[in-house]
C-alpha positions as CSV (number, residue, x, y, z in Angstrom):
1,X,-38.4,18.7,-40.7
2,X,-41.3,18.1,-38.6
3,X,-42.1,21.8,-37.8
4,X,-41.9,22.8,-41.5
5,X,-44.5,19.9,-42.0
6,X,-46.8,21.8,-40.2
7,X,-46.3,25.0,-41.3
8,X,-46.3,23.9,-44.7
9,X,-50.0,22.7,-43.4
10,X,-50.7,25.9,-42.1
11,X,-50.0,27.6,-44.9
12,X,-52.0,25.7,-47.3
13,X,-54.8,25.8,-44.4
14,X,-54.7,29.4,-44.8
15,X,-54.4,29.8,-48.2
16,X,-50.6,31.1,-48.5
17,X,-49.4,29.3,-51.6
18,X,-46.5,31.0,-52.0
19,X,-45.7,30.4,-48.8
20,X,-46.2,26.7,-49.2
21,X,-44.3,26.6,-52.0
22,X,-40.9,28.3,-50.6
23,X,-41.5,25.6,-47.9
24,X,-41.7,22.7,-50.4
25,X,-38.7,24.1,-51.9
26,X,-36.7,24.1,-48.3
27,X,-38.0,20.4,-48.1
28,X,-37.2,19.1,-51.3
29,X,-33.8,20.7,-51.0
30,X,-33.0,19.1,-47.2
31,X,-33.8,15.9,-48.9
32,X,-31.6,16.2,-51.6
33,X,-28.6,16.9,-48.9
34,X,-29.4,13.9,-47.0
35,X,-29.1,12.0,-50.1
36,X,-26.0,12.9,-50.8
37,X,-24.4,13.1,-48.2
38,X,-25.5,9.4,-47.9
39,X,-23.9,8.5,-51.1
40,X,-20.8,10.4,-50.2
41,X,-20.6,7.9,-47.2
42,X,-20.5,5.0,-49.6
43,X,-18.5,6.6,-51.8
44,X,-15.6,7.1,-48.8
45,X,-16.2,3.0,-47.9
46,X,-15.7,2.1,-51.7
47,X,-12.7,4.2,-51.3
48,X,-11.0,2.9,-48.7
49,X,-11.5,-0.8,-49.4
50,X,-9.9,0.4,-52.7
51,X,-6.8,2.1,-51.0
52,X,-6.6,-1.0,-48.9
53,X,-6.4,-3.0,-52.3
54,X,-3.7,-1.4,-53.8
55,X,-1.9,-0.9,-50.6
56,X,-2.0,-4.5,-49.3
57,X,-1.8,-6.1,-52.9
58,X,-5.1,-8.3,-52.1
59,X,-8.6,-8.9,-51.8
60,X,-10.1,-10.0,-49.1
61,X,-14.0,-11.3,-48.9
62,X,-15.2,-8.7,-46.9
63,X,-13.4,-5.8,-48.9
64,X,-15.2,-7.3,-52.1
65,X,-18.2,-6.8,-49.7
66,X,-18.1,-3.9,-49.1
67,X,-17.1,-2.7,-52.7
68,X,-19.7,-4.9,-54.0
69,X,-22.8,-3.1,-51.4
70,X,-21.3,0.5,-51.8
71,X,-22.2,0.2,-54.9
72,X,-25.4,-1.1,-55.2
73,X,-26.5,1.1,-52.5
74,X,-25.1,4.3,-54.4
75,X,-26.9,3.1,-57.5
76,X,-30.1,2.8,-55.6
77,X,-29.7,6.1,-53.5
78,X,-28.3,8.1,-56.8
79,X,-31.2,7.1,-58.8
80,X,-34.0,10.0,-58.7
81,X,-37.8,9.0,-58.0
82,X,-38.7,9.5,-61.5
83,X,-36.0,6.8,-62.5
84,X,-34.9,8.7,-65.6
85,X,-32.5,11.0,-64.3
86,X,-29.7,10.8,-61.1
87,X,-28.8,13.3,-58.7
88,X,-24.7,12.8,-59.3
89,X,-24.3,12.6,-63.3
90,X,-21.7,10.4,-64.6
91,X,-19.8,13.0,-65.3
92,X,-19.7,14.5,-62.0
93,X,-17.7,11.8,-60.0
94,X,-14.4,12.5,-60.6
95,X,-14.5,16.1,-59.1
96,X,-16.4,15.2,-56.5
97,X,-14.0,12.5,-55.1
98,X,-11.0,14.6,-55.7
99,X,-12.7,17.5,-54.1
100,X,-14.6,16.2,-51.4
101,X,-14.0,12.5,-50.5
102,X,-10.7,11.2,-51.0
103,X,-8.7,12.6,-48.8
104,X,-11.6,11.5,-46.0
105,X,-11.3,8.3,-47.3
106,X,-7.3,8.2,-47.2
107,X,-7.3,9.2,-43.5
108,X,-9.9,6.6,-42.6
109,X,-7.6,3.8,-44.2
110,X,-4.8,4.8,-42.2
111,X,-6.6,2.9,-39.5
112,X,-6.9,0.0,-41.5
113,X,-4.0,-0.5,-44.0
114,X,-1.4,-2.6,-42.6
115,X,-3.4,-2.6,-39.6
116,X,-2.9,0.8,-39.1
117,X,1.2,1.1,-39.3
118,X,0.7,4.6,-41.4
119,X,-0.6,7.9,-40.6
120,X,-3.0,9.3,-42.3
121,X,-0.2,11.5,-43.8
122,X,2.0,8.9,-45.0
123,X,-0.4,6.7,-46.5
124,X,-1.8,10.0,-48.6
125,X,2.1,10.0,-49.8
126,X,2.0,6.2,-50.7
127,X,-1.8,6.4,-52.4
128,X,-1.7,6.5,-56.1
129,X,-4.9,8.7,-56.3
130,X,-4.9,8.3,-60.0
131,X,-5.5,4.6,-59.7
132,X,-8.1,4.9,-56.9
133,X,-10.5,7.5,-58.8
134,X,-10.1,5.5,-62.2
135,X,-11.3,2.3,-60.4
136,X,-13.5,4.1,-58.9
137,X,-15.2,5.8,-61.5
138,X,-14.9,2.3,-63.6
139,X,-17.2,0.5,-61.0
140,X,-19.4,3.7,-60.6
141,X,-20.0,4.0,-64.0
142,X,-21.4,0.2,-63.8
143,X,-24.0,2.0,-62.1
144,X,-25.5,3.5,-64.9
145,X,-25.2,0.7,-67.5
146,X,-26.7,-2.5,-65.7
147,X,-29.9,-3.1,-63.7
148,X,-29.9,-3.7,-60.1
149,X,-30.3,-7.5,-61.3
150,X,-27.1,-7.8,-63.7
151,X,-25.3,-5.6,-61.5
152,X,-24.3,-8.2,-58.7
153,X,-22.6,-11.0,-61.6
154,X,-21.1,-7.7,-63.4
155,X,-19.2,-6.5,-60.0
156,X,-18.4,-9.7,-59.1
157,X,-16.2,-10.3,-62.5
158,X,-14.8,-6.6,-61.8
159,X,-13.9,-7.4,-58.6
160,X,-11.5,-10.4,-59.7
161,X,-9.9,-8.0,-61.8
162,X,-8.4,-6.0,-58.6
163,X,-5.3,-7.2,-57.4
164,X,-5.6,-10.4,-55.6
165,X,-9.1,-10.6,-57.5
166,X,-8.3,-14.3,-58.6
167,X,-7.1,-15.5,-55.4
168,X,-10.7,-14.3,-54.3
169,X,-12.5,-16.0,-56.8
170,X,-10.5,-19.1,-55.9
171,X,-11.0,-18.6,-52.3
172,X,-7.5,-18.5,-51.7
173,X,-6.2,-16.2,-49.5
């Protein structure tokens, strides 16, 4: 990025607009990568915790963690500058997990269900993908309804609805 910075400053220095401007573009679209790609990450880790969920049959504290911070970073990465629109529409999410994410996320869980007993293969047999993108989608689309303020109380009652989401509200494990 740095040497299209500076030609970018050479090219306004020398009075090449339209070269500028095919650089801005370049820029503007490397950003826009980066950002996804960044909320695909936390996409995968609310994925995972969620196939750990329904695998194991519980919740732990530091699952409904990491639920609970994938999503409020994907809400505040998704969010464009302007604050009125989003780079991944609500109506995007469900093809993007089933084409690009959940099967990432289904062989990173295989290190983590059950302490790893499954392959990646055999827990992608035992995953009810179904399940996993509708929960998904049900705390993503949270996103887009409540302010970064409400949306800590608003995930917390979500979460107890999980399996073994009461137990974790009692503090029972």
């Amino acid at each position: 990025m740095t040497q299209e910075l500076i030609d970018l400053r050479t090219c306004i220095q020398e009075g090449r607009y339209a070269d500028a401007l095919v650089i801005v573009d370049e820029l503007e679209g490397m950003s826009k990568q980066a950002i996804l790609r960044n909320i695909q990450a936390y996409l995968r880790i609310l994925l995972i915790h969620l196939i750990k969920n329904q695998l194991e049959q519980r919740l732990t504290g530091s699952w409904a963690a990491s639920i609970r911070n994938s999503i409020r970073e994907i809400k505040n990465l998704n969010i464009k500058d302007n604050r009125k629109s989003y780079y991944i529409n609500l109506d995007e999410w469900n093809n993007l997990i089933e084409e690009e994410v959940i099967e990432d996320a289904i062989a990173d869980a295989s290190d983590e269900v059950m302490n790893g007993v499954y392959n990646q293969f055999q827990l992608s047999e035992m995953v009810d993908r179904n399940q996993i993108i509708e929960t998904a989608l049900k705390f993503l689309a949270l996103t887009y309804s409540y302010s970064a303020k409400e949306l800590s109380a608003v995930l917390a009652e979500n979460l107890t609805q999980l399996v073994g989401g009461e137990d974790w509200k009692a503090g029972r494990k």
